[in-house]
N, C-alpha and C positions, 0 to 999 in steps of 0.2 A: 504494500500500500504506500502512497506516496507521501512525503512530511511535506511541512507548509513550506518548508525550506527548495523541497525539489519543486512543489509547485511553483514557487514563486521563478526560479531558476527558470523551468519550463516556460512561463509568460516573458520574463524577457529575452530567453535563448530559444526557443521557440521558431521552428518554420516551416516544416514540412506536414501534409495533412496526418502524418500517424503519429505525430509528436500533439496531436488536440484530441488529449485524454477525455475529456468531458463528451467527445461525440465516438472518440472510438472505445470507450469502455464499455457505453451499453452492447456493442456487437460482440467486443473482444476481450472482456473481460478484467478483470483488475489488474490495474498496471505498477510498474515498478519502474524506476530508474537504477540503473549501478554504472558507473563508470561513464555515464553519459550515452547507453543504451536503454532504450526503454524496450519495458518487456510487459506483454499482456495474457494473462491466464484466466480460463475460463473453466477448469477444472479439469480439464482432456488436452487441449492445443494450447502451445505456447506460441505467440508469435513474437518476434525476436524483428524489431525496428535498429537497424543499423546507419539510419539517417544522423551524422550528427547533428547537436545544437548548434547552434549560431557562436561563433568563437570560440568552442571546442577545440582541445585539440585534436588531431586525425584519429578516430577508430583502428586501435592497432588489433588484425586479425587474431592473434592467437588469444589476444583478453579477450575478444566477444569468444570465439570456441570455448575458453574455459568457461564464463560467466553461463553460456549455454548448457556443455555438460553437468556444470554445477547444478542449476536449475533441475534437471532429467534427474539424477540422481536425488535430488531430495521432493521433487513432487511426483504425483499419479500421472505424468504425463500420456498421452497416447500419439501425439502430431507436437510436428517443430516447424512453423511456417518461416521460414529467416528471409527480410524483407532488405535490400539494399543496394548503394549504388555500386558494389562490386560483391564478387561471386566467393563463396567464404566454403571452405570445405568442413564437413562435419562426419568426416570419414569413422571418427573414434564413437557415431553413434552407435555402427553396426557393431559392437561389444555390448551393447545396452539392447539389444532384441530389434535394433531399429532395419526398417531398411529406406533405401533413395526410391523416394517415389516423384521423379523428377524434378527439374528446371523452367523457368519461364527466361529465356531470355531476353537482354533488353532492347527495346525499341523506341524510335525516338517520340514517340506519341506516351510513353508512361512516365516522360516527364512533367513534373509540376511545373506550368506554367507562371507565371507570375504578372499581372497587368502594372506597368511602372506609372504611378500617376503624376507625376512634374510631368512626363513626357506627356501625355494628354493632352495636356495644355502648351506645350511647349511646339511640338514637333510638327511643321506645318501638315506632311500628310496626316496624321494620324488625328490633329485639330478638326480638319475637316471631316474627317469619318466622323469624331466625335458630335460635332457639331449635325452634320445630317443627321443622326442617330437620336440627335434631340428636339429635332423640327420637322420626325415624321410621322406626327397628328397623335400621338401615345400621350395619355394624361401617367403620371406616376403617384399611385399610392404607396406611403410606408407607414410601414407601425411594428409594435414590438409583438415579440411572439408571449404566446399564453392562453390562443385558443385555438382550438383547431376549426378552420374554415372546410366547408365541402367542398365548394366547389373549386380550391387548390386542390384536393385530392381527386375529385374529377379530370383536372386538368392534368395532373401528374399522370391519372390512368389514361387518358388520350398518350399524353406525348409518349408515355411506356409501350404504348401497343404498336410504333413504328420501328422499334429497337428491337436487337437481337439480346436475350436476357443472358445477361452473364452474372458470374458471383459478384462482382464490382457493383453492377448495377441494382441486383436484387437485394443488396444491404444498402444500400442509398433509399428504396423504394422502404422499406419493411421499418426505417427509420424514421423516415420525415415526418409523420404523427409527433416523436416525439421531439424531434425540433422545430416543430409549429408549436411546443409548447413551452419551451425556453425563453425566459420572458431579454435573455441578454441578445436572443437572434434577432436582429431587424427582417422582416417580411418587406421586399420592394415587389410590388404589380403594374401588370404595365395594362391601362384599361383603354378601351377603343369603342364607341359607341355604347356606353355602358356597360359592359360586360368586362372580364379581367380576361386575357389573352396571353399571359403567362407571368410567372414569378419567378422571386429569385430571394434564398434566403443566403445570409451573411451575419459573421459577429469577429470580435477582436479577441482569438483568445492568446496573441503575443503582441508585443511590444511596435509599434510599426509595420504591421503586418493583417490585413481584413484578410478571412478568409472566406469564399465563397460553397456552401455547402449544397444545397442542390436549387435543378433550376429548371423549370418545365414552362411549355407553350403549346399552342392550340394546333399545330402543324399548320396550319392554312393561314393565319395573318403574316402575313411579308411585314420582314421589320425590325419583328417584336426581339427576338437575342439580340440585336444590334443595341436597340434600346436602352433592355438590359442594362446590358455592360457599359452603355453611358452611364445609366444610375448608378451600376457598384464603383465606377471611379469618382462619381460626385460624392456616392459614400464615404467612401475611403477617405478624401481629402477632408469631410468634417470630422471624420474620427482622427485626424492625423496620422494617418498610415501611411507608406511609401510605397507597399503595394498592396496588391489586390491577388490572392493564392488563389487561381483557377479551378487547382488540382489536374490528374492526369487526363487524357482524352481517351473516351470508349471508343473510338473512329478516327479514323484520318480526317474525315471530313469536321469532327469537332477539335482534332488539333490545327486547322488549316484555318478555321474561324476563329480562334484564341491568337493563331502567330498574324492574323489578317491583324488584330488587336494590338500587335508588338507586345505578343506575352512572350516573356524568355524564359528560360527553364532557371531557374534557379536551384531547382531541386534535380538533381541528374534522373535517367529514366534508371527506374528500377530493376535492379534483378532478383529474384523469387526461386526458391528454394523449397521442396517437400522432403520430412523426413514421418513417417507411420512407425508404431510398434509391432511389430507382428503378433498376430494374435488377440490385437485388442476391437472392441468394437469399430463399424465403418464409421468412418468420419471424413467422407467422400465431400461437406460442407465442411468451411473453414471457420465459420462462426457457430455459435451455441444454435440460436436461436433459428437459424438457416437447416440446422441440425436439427432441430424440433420438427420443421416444419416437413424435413423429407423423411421424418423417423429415422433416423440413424446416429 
């Protein structure tokens, strides 16, 4: 469990999306820090964030290997998900019952994006995107999260049923109930003739840095993400944030609309790692709750 100490550490060293304990613990379970690794257990999968903080120093591989086998050895483990920007061998788990149940390698679309906001304002192309994006006929509602609205959740199941479901996406989807209910997430809507034609939620939980959490639309209004993302860098800059954390892209096509944006990666694209117990229950899902839901 985490002391106020590492929390506080985490809000100002803070940047990558698995370093915001508060949205990834309901999926992944109670986290930890040692060594400027953060780690999350859900009583079966450990998953193992190899993203430094922010002025850290470099992640040296053989302390995250130990801190890892450490973990294995003293909890129920059954899965080791190791999340990071470089490939880390955990070869000494096959003496613990374990075996490799593959790799994800990295690609340039699973990097976190980042929206730079001086540039917004600054960068004559990107001024002008901005600027169209703000004068094409969208009214913006915001307000704090704390209650759940239906018809965001309508609108989420539209935009979800043009996507291919992946585990990414279906812990984004199984969550947002409960960050419509976080009174620190801002809710931005972008409404057109009455009606709301898509959202976007967002909160601060590091130091200069908004991070943008999920973000749905009606597929059929032209516009509306363009919108958007005007309002999360209008956000940003009254929270005093320097960016705006995208997070990864589920498509080419939504990493080609984030770099249209001038998002840079700040956070390199990830590489992913499986390790199972033999023997132990399936755990074909990577979170609890995803587990529930396919019984295993």
């Amino acid at each position: 469990m985490l002391t106020e100490s590492q929390r506080y550490a985490i809000q100002r060293c803070g940047v990558a999306t698995l370093h915001d304990y508060r949205t990834v613990s309901p999926m992944s379970g109670e986290a930890f820090l040692e060594d400027g690794i953060l780690f999350y257990y859900d009583g079966r999968m450990l998953l193992v964030c190899a993203q430094p903080l922010r002025d850290a120093r470099s992640l040296r591989a053989a302390r995250t290997r130990e801190l890892v086998l450490r973990f294995v050895d003293r909890h129920a483990v059954d899965s080791v998900l190791y999340v990071g920007g470089e490939p880390l061998s955990l070869r000494e788990l096959r003496s613990r019952n374990f075996f490799d149940d593959g790799v994800q390698r990295r690609r340039a679309r699973a990097a976190e994006l980042f929206l730079p906001i001086r540039e917004a304002y600054r960068s004559p192309r990107l001024s002008r995107l901005y600027r169209r994006a703000t004068r094409n006929g969208f009214a913006a509602r915001c307000r704090a999260g704390g209650m759940v609205d239906a018809s965001l959740l309508t609108l989420a199941e539209t935009f979800y049923a043009g996507l291919p479901l992946s585990e990414y996406l279906a812990e984004l989807a199984v969550t947002l109930s409960l960050t419509l209910m976080l009174p620190e997430v801002t809710i931005i809507e972008a409404w057109d003739r009455g009606a709301v034609r898509g959202f976007v939620t967002v909160h601060e939980p590091f130091d200069g840095v908004s991070v943008a959490l999920f973000m749905a639309h009606d597929r059929v209004t032209r516009g509306v993400s363009d919108f958007l993302y005007s309002q999360l860098i209008d956000h940003a800059r009254a929270r005093n944030s320097e960016f705006v954390n995208v997070g990864p892209s589920a498509s080419e096509g939504h990493y080609r609309f984030k770099r249209k944006w001038r998002g840079v990666p700040l956070v390199p694209p990830y590489y992913a790692a499986t390790w199972r117990r033999r023997g132990a229950r399936c755990t074909r899902h990577r979170t609890w709750l995803l587990r529930i839901l396919g019984r295993n």
